[in-house]
C-alpha positions in Angstrom: 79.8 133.1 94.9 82.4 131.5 97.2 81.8 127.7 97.1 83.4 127.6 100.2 81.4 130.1 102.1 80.8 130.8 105.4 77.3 132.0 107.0 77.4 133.5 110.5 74.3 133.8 113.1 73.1 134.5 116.2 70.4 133.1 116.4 70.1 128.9 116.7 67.1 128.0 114.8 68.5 129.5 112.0 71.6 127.7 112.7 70.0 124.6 113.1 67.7 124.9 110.2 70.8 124.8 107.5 72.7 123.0 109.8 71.2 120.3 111.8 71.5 117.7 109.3 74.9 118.0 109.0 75.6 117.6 113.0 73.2 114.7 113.3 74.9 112.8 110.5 78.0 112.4 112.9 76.4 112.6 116.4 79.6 111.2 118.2 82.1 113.3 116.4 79.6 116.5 117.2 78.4 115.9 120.9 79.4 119.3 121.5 77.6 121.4 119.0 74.5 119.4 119.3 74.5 119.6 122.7 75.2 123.3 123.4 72.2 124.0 120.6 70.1 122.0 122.3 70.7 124.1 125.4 70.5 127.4 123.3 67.0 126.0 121.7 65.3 124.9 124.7 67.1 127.7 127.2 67.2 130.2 124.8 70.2 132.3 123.8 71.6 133.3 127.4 71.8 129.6 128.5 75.5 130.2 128.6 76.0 134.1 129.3 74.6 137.2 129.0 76.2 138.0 125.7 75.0 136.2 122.1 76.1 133.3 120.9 78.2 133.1 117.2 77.3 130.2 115.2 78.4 129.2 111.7 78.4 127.0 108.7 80.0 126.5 105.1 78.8 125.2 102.5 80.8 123.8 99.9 79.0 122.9 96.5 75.8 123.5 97.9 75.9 121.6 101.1 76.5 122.2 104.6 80.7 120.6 105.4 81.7 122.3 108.7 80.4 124.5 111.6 81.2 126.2 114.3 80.3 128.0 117.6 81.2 130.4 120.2 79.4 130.9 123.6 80.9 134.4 124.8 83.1 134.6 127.0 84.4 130.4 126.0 86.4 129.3 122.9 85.8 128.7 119.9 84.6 125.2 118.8 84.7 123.8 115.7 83.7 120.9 113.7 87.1 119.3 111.4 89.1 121.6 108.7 91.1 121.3 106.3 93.9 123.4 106.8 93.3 125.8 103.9 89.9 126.1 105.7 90.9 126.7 108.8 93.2 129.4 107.8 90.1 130.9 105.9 87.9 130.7 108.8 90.6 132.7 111.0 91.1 135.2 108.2 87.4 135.6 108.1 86.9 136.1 112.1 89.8 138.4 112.1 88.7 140.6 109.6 85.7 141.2 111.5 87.8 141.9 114.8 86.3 138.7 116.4 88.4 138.3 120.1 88.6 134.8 120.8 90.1 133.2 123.8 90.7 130.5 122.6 89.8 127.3 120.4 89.0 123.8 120.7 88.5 121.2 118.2 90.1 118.3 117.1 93.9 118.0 116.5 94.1 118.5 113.3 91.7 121.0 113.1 92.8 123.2 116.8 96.4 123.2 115.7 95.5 124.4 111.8 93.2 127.1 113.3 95.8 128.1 116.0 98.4 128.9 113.6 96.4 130.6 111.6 95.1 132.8 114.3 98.6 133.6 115.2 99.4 134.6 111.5 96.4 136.9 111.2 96.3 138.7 114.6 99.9 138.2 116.2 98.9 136.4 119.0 100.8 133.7 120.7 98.4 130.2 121.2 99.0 128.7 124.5 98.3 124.7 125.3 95.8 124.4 127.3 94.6 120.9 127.3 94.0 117.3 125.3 91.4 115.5 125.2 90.0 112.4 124.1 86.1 111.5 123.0 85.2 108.3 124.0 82.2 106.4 123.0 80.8 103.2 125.7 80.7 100.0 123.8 79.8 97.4 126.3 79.4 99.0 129.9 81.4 97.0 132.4 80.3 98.0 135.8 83.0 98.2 138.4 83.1 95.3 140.4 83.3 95.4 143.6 81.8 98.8 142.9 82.5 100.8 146.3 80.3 100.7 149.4 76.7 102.6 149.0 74.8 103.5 146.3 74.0 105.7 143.2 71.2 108.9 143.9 69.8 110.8 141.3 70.4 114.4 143.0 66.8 116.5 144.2 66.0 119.7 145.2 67.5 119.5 148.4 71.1 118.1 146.6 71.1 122.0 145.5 74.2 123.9 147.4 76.1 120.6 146.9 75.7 120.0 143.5 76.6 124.1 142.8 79.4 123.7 145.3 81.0 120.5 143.2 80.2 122.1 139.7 82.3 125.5 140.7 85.1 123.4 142.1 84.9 121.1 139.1 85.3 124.5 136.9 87.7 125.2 138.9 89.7 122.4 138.5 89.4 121.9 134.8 90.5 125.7 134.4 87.1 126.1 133.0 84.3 129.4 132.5 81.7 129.0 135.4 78.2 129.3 135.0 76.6 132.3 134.1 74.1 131.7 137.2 74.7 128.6 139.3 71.1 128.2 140.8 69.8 128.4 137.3 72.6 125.2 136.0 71.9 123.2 138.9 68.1 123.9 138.8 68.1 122.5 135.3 69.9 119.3 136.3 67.9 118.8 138.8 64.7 119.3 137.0 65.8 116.7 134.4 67.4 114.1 136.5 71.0 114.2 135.1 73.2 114.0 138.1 73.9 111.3 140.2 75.6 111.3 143.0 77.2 108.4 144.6 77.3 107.8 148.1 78.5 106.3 151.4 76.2 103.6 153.5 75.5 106.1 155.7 74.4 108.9 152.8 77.0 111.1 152.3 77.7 112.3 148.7 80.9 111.4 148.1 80.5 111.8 143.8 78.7 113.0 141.1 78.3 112.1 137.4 76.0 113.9 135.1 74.5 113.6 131.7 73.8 116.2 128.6 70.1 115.7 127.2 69.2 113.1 124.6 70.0 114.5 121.4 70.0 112.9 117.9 70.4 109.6 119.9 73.4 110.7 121.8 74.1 111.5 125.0 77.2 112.5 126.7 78.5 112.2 130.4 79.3 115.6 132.0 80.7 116.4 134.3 82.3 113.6 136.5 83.7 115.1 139.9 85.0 113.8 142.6 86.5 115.5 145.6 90.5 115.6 145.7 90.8 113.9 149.7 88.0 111.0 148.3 89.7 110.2 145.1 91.3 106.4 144.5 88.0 104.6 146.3 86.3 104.1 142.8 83.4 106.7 143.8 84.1 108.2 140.4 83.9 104.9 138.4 80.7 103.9 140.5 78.8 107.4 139.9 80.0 107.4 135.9 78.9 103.5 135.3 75.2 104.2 137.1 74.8 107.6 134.6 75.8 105.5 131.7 73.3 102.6 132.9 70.6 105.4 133.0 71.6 106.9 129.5 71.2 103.4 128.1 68.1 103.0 130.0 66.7 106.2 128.5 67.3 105.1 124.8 70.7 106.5 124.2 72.1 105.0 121.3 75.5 106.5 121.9 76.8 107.7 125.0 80.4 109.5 124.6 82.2 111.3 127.0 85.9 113.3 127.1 89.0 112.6 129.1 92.1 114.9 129.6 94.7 113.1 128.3 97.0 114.3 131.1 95.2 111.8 133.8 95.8 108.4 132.8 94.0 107.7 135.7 90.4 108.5 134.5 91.3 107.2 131.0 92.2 104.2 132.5 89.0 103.9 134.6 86.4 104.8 131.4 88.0 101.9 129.5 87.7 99.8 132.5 84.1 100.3 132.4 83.6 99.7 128.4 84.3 103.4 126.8 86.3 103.1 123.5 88.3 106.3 121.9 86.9 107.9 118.5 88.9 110.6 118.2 91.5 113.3 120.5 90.7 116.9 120.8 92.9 119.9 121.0 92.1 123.3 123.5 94.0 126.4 122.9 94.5 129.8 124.7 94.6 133.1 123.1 96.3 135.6 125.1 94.4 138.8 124.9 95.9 141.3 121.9 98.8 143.5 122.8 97.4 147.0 123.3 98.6 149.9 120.1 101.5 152.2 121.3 100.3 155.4 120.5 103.0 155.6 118.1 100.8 152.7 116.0 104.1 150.2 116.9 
């Protein structure tokens, strides 16, 4: 048997069941896969499209090392690779014609997995953004935090909050929602987004939170309005979710920065949020179609 073998999935209890462990053992480093099964658990598998999700593990010597997992139509994510391993992975995927759009992960890992998706199908990987995972050590609230107040959104928040979260996909070059209603339903539901606003009411911000899972929690999304940026609405809305994660019992709360914006990176570490590590997101152009020739 292949000591280094990997299992595929659709289905997350399965997943979770050889997998779990692993992710909770480093719940900073793997925010993202224990957050997105969370969603698929509790949401079930078309939390994120109509298509099925792709999970996976390997085990080496017996025990669970790496995952990773796809949410059609996003990229892949992955937890860290060697490169040897990432280059298996991406031979593996290939042979099974696996179209991906893309990957993210961290540096390391992204840029192994990138080249050796370009080795194995002939595609080009495009740059598409840098990140960086912070984790709050000892919130700092802004101060003077902006006029008016922090809101955690209701029902009748609805069209706003599905207005901001398109033109936060939007701006992130992100994939939208499957079903708007249904995402901002959820949030609401729960309690995860705040908005901030003026004296007189008017939302001017909004800062959410992922659930509360194996003692983490991560801030997401954070949006603010291009004509009512530099005011510190963003800073204020981000420091009152990460008082309300504490709050909660969150023993870790992380959230991600594009490293492009020194701007919000400056601002997170203003209000206590230390880096752990920097992430990598690449394109993958779509194949180039067979000449009926076969060249």
């Amino acid at each position: 048997m292949n000591p280094n073998a990997w299992h595929l999935t659709e289905d997350v209890e399965t997943f979770l069941a050889e997998a779990g462990d692993f992710l909770r053992s480093r719940p900073a480093l793997h925010t993202v896969p224990l957050t997105v099964t969370e969603a698929l658990r509790t949401c079930g598998a078309n939390a994120y499209g109509t298509e099925a999700p792709l999970l996976g593990w390997q085990e080496r010597a017996g025990e669970v090392r790496a995952t990773f997992f796809r949410t059609p139509p996003r990229r892949l994510t992955i937890t860290s690779l060697t490169p040897t391993e990432a280059d298996a992975l991406a031979a593996h995927l290939a042979g099974l014609g696996r179209v991906l759009p893309g990957v993210n992960a961290d540096d390391d890992t992204a840029d192994a997995f990138a080249k050796a998706w370009a080795r194995h199908t002939g595609v080009t990987p495009t740059l598409h953004e840098q990140e960086r995972l912070y984790r709050l050590g000892a919130l700092t609230l802004p101060d003077p935090a902006p006029e008016g107040r922090g809101r955690v959104v209701g029902e009748q928040d609805r069209e706003q909050l599905m207005l901001w979260q398109r033109e936060f996909v939007a701006a992130i070059g992100g994939t939208a929602s499957s079903d708007d209603r249904v995402w901002a339903d959820t949030r609401i539901t729960e309690g995860r987004v705040t908005f901030w606003e003026t004296p007189d009411g008017t939302p001017v911000s909004l800062a959410g939170t992922t659930p509360l899972v194996a003692g983490q929690v991560r801030v997401a999304p954070v949006y603010t309005p291009a004509h009512l940026r530099g005011r510190g609405y963003g800073g204020a809305a981000t420091g009152e979710v990460s008082r309300a994660a504490l709050a909660a019992g969150a023993a870790e709360v992380m959230l991600f920065a594009d490293l492009a914006n020194p701007t919000s990176n400056a601002l997170y570490q203003r209000i206590g949020y230390r880096p752990v590590s920097d992430f990598t997101v690449y394109n993958f152009p779509a194949r180039p179609p067979v000449s009926a020739s076969g060249r």
